[in-house]
N, C-alpha and C positions, 0 to 999 in steps of 0.2 A: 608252420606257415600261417596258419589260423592265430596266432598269437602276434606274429609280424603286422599282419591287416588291420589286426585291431589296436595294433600300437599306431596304425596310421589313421584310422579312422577317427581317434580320441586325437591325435595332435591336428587331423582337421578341423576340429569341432572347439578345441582350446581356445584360439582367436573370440570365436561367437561368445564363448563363457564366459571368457573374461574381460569383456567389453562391455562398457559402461555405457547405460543410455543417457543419450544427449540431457543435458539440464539448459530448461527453457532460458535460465538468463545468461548462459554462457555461448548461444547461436548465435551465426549474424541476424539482423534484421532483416526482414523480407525488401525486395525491391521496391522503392516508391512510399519505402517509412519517411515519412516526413523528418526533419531535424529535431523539430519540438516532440516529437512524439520519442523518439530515441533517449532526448535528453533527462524526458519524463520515464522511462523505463531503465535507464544507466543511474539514475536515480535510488529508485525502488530496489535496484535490483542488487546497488553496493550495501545499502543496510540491512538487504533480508542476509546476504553473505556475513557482514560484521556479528549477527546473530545466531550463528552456524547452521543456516539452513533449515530451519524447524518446518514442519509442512502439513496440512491435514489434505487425506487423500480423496479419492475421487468417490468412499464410500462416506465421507462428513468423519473420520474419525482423523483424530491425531496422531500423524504417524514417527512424530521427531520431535523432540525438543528440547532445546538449549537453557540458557538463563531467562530469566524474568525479570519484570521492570524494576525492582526493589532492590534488587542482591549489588552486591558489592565484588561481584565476580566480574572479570574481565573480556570484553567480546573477542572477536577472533583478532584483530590486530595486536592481540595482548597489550593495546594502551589503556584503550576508551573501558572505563567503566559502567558496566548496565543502566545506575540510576541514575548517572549524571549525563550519561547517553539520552534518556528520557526527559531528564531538565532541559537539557539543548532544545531535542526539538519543540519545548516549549517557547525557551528564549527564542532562538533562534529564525523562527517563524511568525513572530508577533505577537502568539496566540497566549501568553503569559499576561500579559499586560491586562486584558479584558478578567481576568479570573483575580485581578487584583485584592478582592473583598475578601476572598477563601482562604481562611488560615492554610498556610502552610507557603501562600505564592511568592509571598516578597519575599521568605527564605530562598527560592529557589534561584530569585536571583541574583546571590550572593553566592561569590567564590566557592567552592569547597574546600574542607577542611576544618571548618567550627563545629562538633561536635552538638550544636546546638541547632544551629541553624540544618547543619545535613539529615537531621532529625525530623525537625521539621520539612522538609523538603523533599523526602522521604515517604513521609505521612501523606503530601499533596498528592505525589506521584499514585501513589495507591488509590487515593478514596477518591480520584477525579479522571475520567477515561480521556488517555490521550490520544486516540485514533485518527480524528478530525488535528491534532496539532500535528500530528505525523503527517496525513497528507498533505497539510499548508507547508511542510517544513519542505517535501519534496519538492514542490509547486515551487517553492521559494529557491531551493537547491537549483531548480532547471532551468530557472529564469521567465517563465511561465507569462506570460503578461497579463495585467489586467485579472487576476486569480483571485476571489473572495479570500482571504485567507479568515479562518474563524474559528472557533475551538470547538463550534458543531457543525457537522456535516449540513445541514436541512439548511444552513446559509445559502453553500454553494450551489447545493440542488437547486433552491430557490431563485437564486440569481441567472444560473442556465435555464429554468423555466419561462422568467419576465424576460427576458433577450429574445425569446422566439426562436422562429427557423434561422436565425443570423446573429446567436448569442456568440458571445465569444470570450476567455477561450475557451469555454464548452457549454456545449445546448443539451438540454433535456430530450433524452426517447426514451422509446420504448423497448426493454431489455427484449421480449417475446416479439419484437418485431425490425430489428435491424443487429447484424452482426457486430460483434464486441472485437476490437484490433486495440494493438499498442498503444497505451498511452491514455485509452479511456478510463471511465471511473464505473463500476458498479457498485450498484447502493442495498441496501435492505433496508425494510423498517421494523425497529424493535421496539420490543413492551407491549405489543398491540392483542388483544382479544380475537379480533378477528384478520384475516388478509384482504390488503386492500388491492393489491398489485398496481399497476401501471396507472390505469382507467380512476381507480380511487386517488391515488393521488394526485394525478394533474386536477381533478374536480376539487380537494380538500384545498391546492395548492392556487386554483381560480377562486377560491371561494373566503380565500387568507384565512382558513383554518389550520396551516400546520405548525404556527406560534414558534413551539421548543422543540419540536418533536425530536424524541430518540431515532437516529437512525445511524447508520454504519455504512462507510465506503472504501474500496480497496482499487487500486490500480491494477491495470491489464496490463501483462508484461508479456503474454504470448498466446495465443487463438491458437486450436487445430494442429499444433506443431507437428511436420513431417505426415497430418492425417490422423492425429491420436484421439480427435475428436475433442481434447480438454482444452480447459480455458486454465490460464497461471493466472494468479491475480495476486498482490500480494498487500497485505494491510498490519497498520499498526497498531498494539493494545490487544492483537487474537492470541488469547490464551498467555496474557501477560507479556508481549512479546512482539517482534515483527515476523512474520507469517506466513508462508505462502499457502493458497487454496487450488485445491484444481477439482472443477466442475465438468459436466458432463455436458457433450453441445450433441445435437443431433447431427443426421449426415448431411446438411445444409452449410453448418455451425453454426447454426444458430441457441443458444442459452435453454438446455433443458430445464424450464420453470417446474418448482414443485407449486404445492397449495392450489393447485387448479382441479375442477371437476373432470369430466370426458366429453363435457361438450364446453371447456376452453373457459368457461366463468370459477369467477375467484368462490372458493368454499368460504364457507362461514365458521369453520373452528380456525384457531391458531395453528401454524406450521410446527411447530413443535412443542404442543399441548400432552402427547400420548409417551415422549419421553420418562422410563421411569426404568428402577432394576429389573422388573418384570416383563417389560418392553422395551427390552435393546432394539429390536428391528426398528424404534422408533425413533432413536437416539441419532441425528445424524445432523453434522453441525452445516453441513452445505443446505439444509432444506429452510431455507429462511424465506422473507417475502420478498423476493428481488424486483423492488416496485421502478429504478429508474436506473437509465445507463446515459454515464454524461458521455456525450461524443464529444473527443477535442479536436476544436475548430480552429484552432492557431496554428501554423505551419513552422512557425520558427522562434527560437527563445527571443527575450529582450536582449537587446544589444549592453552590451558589457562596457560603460566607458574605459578610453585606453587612459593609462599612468597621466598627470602632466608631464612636459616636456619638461628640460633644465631651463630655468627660468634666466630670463635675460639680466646683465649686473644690474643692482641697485633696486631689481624688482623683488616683492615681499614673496619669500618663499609660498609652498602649499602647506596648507593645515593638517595638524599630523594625525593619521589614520587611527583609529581605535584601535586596539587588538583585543581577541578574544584572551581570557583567562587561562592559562596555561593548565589548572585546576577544572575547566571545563571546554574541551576541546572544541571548536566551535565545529569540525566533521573533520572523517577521515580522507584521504586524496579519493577521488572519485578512483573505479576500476575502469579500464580502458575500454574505449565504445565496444559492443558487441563485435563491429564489422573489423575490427583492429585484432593481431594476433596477442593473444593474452599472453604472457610470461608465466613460468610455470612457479605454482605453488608450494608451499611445504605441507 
């Protein structure tokens, strides 16, 4: 009888075990997501999938990962390949063109297949951080308007800065002082000696001190899901790769900031100075200086011109459309809106 009950109480509990928790970019969107904001997160959220998912978790550690921007291994649609995945979002995005001087660029954009040139191009991919061509390339994928596109981030920061309270489509705040949703941008700044957060940069940024600066930003793809308290964010070039991060938000949701003191002023050492084998507790790749959160202000992608019509007799036809390289896919079909039923996978 005791052996009966507990065949029941284990097939109660089966359901709960082996059920999978929700992943943030396969939920609907919340009520009142914007279209621009969806289209910016169906974005981010098809290439983190093409990459199988890689993720650093909510303690800064790497908890998954796939291929890397170099390999000649195949992403999950088993077409597109890693480094030529990586040339795209440079072509693809504009952001090729400005690096024009840097050996390796004008190989890249060239067909694949020469031995010589994917070498070179190859080379570029590596010794030049695509992160900023990755988020232009989404920006560009969503139809985004009026979007800095640039092959460093501190552009577009900058550009939502001078726009003011009314930039568009994203303004500059303050990560430690308004809630992160869909579709925004969160920033870091890297290489720095000290933390500036928020407060430092809008001054370095009035003061047109931030030139070139290094810095890193990643798209919000999910706030607080279901109450978990984490932020998804997902960025391109993290840990060779496309990325997702999940941070820690308090019970507000508001962005757990590290590098601060106890009375809310920015410390004077670097955020991840004490990293070393001896000090893992120090080791943790979410503790960065999360100095600006772009809010996006746009509500809706740019409009898509339609086909021409069939042209009336005697009139010169339309001019014939480019096509991407068969050798360099220009993307994979987007995955179906969040709010749409997905089709099931292999």
């Amino acid at each position: 009888m005791a052996y009966r009950y507990l065949l029941c109480g284990l097939a109660l509990l089966a359901p709960s075990i082996t059920a999978h928790a929700a992943e943030a970019c396969d939920i609907p969107p919340r009520f009142g997501t914007s279209d621009m904001a969806k289209a910016v997160v169906r974005a981010a959220c098809g290439e983190h999938r093409l990459w199988y998912r890689p993720f650093i978790d909510r303690d800064g550690r790497i908890a998954s990962l796939g291929v890397t921007e170099a390999e000649a291994e195949h992403l999950a649609d088993n077409g597109l390949i890693a480094w030529q995945r990586v040339a795209g979002y440079w072509r693809e995005s504009g952001t090729l063109s400005p690096m024009g001087a840097i050996p390796g660029a004008s190989s890249c954009m060239q067909p694949a297949g020469n031995r010589y040139t994917d070498t070179d191009c190859r080379a570029f991919l590596i010794d030049n951080p695509w992160s900023a061509a990755f988020i232009s390339w989404v920006m560009t994928r969503a139809n985004v308007p009026g979007f800095t596109r640039s092959p460093r981030h501190i552009d577009y920061i900058r550009a939502a800065y001078q726009g003011g309270a009314n930039a568009m489509p994203y303004r500059l705040a303050d990560p430690g002082g308004e809630k992160p949703a869909p579709g925004d941008m969160l920033c870091f700044l890297r290489d720095r000696s000290t933390t500036l957060n928020y407060a430092g940069l809008v001054q370095a940024l009035g003061s047109g001190r931030t030139g070139n600066w290094k810095t890193h930003c990643e798209i919000v793809v999910s706030a607080n899901m279901g109450g978990d308290r984490t932020l998804y964010a997902i960025g391109g070039n993290v840990a060779n790769s496309v990325v997702m991060r999940k941070l820690m938000l308090d019970r507000t949701g508001m962005l757990e900031l590290p590098g601060k003191g106890n009375n809310g002023d920015a410390q004077v050492t670097a955020v991840e100075s004490g990293c070393s084998p001896g000090q893992e507790e120090e080791c943790n790749l979410n503790r960065q200086d999360w100095a600006a959160l772009l809010k996006l202000t746009a509500t809706a992608p740019m409009p898509v011109p339609l086909p021409p019509g069939p042209a009336s007799p005697g009139a010169p036809g339309p001019e014939p459309t480019p096509t991407n390289s068969p050798a360099f896919p220009s993307a994979a079909p987007l995955p179906p809106p969040p709010d749409e039923p997905t089709p099931p996978t292999r």
